[in-house]
C-alpha positions in Angstrom: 119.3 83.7 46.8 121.5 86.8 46.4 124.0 87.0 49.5 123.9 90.8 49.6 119.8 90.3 50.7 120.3 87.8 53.7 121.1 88.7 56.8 124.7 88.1 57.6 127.0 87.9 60.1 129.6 90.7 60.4 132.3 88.2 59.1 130.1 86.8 56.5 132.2 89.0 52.9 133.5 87.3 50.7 136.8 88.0 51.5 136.1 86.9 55.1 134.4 83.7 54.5 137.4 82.8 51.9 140.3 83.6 54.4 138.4 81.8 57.5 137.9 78.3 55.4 141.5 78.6 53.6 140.3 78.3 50.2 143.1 78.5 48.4 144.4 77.4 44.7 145.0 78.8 41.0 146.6 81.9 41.8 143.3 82.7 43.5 143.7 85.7 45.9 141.8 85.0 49.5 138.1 86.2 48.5 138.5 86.0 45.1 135.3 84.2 44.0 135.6 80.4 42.5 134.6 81.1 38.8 131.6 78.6 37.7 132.9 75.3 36.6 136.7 75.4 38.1 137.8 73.9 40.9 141.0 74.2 43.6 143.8 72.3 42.5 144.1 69.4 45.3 147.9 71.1 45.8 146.3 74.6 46.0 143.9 73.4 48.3 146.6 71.8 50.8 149.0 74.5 51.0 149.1 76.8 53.1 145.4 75.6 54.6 146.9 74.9 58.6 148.6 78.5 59.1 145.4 79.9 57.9 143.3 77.8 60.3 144.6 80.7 63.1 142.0 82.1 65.9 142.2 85.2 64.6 140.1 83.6 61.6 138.1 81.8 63.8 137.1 85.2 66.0 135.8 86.5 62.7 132.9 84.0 63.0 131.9 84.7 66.8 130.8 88.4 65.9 127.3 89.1 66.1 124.9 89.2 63.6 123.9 92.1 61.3 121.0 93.5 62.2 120.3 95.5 58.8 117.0 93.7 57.6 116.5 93.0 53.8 114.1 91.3 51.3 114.7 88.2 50.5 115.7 87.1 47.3 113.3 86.9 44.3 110.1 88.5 46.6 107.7 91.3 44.4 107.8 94.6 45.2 105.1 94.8 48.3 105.0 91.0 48.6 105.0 90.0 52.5 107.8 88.4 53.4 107.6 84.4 54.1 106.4 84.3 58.0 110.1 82.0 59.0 108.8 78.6 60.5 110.5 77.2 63.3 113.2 74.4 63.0 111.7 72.5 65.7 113.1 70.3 68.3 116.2 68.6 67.1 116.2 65.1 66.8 119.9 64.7 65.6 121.8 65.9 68.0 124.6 68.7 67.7 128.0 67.6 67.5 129.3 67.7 70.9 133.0 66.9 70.3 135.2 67.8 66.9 134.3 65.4 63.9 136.7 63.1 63.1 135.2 60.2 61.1 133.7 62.1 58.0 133.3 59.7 54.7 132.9 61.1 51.4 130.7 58.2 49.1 130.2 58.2 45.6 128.6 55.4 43.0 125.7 54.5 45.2 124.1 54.9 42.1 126.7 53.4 39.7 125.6 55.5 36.8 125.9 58.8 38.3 129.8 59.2 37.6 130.9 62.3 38.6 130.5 60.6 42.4 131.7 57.5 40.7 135.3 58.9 39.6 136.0 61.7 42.2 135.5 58.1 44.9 137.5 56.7 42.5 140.6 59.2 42.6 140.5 59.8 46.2 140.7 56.4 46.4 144.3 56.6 44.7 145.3 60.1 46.1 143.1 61.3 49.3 145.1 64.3 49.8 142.6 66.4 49.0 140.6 65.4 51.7 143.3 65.8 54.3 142.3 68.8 57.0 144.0 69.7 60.0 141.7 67.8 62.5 140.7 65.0 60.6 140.9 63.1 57.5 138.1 62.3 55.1 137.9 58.7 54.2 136.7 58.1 50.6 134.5 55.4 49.7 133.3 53.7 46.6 129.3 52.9 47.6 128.5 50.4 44.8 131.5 49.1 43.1 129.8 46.4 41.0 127.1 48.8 40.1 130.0 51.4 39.0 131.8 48.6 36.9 128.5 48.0 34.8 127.5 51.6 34.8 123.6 50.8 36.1 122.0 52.4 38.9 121.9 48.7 40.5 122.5 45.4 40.3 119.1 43.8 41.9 117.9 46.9 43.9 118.2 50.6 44.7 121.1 50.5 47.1 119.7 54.0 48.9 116.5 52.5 49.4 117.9 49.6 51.2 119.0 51.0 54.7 116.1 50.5 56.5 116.6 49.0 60.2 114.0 46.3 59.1 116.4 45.4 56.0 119.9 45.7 57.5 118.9 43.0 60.8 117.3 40.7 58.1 118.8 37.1 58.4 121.2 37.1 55.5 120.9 34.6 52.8 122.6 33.2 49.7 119.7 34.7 47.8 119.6 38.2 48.9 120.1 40.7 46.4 123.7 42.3 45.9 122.7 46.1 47.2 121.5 44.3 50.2 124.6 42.5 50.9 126.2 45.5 50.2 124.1 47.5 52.3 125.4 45.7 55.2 129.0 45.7 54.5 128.3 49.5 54.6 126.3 49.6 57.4 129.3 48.0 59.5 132.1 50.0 57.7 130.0 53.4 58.6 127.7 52.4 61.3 126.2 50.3 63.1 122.7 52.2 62.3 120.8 52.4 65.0 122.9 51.0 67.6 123.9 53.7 70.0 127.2 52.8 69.2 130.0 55.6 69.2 132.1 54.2 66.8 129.5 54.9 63.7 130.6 57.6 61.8 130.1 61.4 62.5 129.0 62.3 59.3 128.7 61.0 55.6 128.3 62.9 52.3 127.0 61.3 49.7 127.3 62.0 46.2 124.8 61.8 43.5 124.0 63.2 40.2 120.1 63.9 38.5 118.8 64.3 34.8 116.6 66.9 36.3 117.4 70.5 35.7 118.1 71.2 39.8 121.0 73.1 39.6 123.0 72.6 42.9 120.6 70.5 45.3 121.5 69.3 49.0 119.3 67.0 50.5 118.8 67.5 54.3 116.3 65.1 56.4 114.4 68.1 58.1 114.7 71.2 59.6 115.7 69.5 62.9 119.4 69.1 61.8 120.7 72.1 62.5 124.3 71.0 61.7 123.5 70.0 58.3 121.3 73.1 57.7 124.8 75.2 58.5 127.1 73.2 56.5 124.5 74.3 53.6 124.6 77.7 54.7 128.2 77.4 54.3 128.2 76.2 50.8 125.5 78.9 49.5 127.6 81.4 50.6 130.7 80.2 49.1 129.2 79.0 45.5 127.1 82.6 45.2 127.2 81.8 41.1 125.3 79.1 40.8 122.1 78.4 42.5 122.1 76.0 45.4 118.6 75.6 46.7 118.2 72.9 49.9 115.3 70.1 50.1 113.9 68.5 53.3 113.1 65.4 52.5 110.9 63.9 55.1 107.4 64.5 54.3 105.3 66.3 57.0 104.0 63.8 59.7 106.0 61.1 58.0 106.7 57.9 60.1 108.2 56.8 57.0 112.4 55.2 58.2 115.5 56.8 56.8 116.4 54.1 53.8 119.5 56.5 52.3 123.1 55.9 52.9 123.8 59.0 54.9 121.3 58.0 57.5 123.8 54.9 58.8 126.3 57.8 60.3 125.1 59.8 63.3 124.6 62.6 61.0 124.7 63.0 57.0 123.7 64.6 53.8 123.1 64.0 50.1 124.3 66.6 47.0 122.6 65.9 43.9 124.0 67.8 41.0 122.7 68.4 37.5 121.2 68.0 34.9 123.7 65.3 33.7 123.1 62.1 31.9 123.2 58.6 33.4 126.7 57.3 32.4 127.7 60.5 31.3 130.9 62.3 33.0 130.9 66.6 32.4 133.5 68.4 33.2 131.8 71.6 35.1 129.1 69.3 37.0 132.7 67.3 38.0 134.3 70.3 38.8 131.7 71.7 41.4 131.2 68.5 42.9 134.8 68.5 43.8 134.6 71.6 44.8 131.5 71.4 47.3 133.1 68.6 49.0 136.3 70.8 49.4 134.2 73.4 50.6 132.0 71.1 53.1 135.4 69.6 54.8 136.7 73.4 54.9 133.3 74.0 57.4 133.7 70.7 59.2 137.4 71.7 59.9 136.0 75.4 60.7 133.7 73.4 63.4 135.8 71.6 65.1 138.6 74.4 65.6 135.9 75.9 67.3 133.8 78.5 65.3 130.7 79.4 65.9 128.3 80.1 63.9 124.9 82.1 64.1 120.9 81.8 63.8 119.8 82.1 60.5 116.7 82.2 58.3 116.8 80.2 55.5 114.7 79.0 52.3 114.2 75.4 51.6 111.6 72.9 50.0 110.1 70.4 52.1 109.1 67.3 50.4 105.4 66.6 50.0 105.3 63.4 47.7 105.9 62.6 44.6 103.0 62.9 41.5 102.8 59.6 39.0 102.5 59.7 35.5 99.2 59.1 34.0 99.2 55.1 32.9 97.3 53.0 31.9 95.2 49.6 33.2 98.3 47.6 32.9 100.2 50.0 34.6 102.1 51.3 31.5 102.5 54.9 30.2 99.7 56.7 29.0 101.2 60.3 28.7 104.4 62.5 29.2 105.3 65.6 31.2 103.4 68.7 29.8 105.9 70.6 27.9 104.6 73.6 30.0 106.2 72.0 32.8 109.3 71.0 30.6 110.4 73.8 29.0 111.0 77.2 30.4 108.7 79.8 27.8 111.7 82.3 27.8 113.7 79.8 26.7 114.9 78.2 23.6 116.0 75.2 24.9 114.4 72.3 27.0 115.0 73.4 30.6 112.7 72.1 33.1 110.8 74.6 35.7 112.4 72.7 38.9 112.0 75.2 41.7 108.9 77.2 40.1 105.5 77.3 41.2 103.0 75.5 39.8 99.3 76.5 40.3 96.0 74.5 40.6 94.5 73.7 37.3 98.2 74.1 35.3 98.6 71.2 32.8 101.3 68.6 34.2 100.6 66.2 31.9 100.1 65.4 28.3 98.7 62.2 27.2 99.5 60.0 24.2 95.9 61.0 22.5 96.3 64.6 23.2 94.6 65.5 26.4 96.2 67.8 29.2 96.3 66.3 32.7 96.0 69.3 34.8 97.4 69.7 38.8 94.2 68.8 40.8 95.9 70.3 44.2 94.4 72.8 46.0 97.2 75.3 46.8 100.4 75.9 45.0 103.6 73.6 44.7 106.9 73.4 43.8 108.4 71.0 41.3 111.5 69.1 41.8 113.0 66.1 40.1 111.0 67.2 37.1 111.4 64.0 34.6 114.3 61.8 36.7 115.1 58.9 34.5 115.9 57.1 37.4 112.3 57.6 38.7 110.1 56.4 36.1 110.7 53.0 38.0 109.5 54.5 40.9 106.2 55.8 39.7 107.3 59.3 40.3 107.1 62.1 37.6 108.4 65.0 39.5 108.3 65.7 43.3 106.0 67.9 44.9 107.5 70.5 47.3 106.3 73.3 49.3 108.4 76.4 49.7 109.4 77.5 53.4 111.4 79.8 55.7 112.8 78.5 58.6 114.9 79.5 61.3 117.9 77.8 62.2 119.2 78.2 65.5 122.8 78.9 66.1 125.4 76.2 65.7 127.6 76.7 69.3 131.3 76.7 69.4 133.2 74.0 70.7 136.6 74.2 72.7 139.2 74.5 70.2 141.6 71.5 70.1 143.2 71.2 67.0 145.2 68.0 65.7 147.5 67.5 63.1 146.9 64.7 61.1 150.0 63.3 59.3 
């Protein structure tokens, strides 16, 4: 979505959103947009970040609201505007006191390596997730997964955090992401437990063979502090898209089973397309840099900015659609290649994100003959042809297209902390 057709707050240029986070690095002057693919040096990023951490800064983000009203992005000429839906009640709390246990957790799938070796560095050197208030602690989700470059040992670690799971009776025969769920479960939790010392938030770190672009993974439109930490990064990565999934299903009684949801709060960034157990240099880069980016708003929070309603676009989660197969449960076709590949294009880009109709062909079988969407209303694609979800029975996700409102995130009382 274009940043010039949103409604902003008055601080909200680029100039102003640069200076009030302290992006810094590469000879970059303050508002100076990050060019696609680069990243902050971690000694750009440190220097100079506390002096510009000044109220002055944080003022900028108390002023009120535009009020010029604007399209939104990619809407026909005479289309009506999406009627905003509201966020709802909020059933993870707001932060109420600065964060200062934050993780940053890569390899929970131990093919997806740019997670795998920016855990890995931090691990060596976490200066780069020093900030003023806090420091982020770096964790390496799925070390024996990592080492053999698989998704897994026995089982999908992020499916395994389930209350059910984590308070089973342990046993010499449990799988290893079990075991390991627990281990992570204590280290970042307990889940569940009431207990103040679980983290205050965790970001998790994942890459996808799907063609989604920038994709941050929020439980619902009830968490209103992880809806504004992905304002935050839309704004500051205008250059590439960065579009934001719900995904809970509507009316879902369905537990939290990912990694994020042991903290008290917590979000997923799924970047690609990348290959499993392949490492590329730009997807690395803007991984790095998101997580910069995310700490720089956690740090703004805690020194006491606040931060305004908003409208925003997401896709909520509505299920996932299986391949067709056959009676022994094998396949018996493919994604359609007019779900695959983008017409305009020369090259095989799937249509994450676009709408698909009732009656389009989302399927082509092995003897020939389309599948076509039997829905009755239109959909959004995501996680068009995942590798890692053939297992899963799921060919793509189906998503539905929303505005919400997001109410405003409220300031705290400024107490800032060095950390040494």
């Amino acid at each position: 979505m274009d940043r010039r057709q949103r409604q902003e707050p008055a601080c909200k240029t680029e100039t102003q959103w640069a200076v009030a986070v302290g992006r810094g690095g590469g000879g970059r002057r303050p508002g100076q947009p990050l060019a696609a693919g680069t990243c902050p040096s971690p000694t750009a990023l440190l220097a100079g970040r506390q002096e510009r951490f000044l109220l002055g800064n944080l003022q900028a983000h108390n002023q009120p609201a535009s009020s010029r009203q604007v399209p939104q992005a990619g809407a026909q000429p005479g289309a009506r505007k999406p009627r905003p839906t509201p966020a709802g009640m909020c059933s993870v709390p707001v932060p109420q006191a600065p964060l200062r246990r934050v993780a940053v957790t890569g390899g929970t799938h131990g093919n997806e390596l740019s997670g795998v070796y920016l855990a890995r560095h931090w691990l060596r050197d976490p200066r780069e997730l020093r900030r003023p208030s806090f420091s982020a602690t770096p964790v390496l989700a799925n070390p024996a997964a990592a080492a053999a470059c698989r998704r897994y040992v026995d089982r999908d670690l992020n499916r395994t955090f389930t209350d059910t799971l984590l308070v089973s009776r342990a046993t010499p025969n449990d799988p290893h992401e079990l075991t390991r769920a627990r281990e992570l479960d204590q280290l970042l939790g307990p889940k569940a437990s009431g207990s103040d010392r679980a983290f205050d938030f965790v970001l998790d770190l994942h890459n996808t063979t799907a063609n989604m672009g920038t994709c941050l993974l929020v439980d619902g439109a009830h968490n209103t502090f992880a809806l504004h930490l992905s304002r935050h990064l839309q704004l500051q990565f205008p250059e590439v898209p960065c579009q934001v999934l719900l995904t809970r299903p509507p009316q879902s009684a369905r537990e939290s089973f990912s990694l994020d949801s042991v903290a008290k709060n917590g979000m997923t960034v799924e970047l690609g397309p990348q290959p499993q157990g392949v490492l590329r240099a730009d997807i690395f880069s803007r991984m790095r840099a998101l997580v910069a980016s995310a700490l720089d708003f956690m740090e703004l929070f805690n020194q006491g900015a606040a931060f305004p309603a908003f409208e925003m676009e997401v896709y909520r989660n509505l299920g996932g659609e299986d391949f067709p197969r056959t009676q022994d449960g094998d396949l018996a076709g493919m994604v359609h290649p007019q779900l695959q590949v983008r017409e305009q294009l020369a090259c095989h880009q799937d249509r994450d994100y676009e709408p698909l109709q009732p009656g389009a062909p989302i399927f082509q079988k092995f003897s020939g003959e389309d599948v076509l969407y039997e829905g009755d209303s239109t959909v959004y694609p995501v996680f068009i042809n995942e590798a890692a979800y053939y297992e899963k029975h799921v060919a793509f996700l189906r998503t539905e297209k929303l505005m919400i409102s997001v109410p405003p995130l409220p300031p705290l009382s400024p107490t800032p902390t060095q950390v040494l």
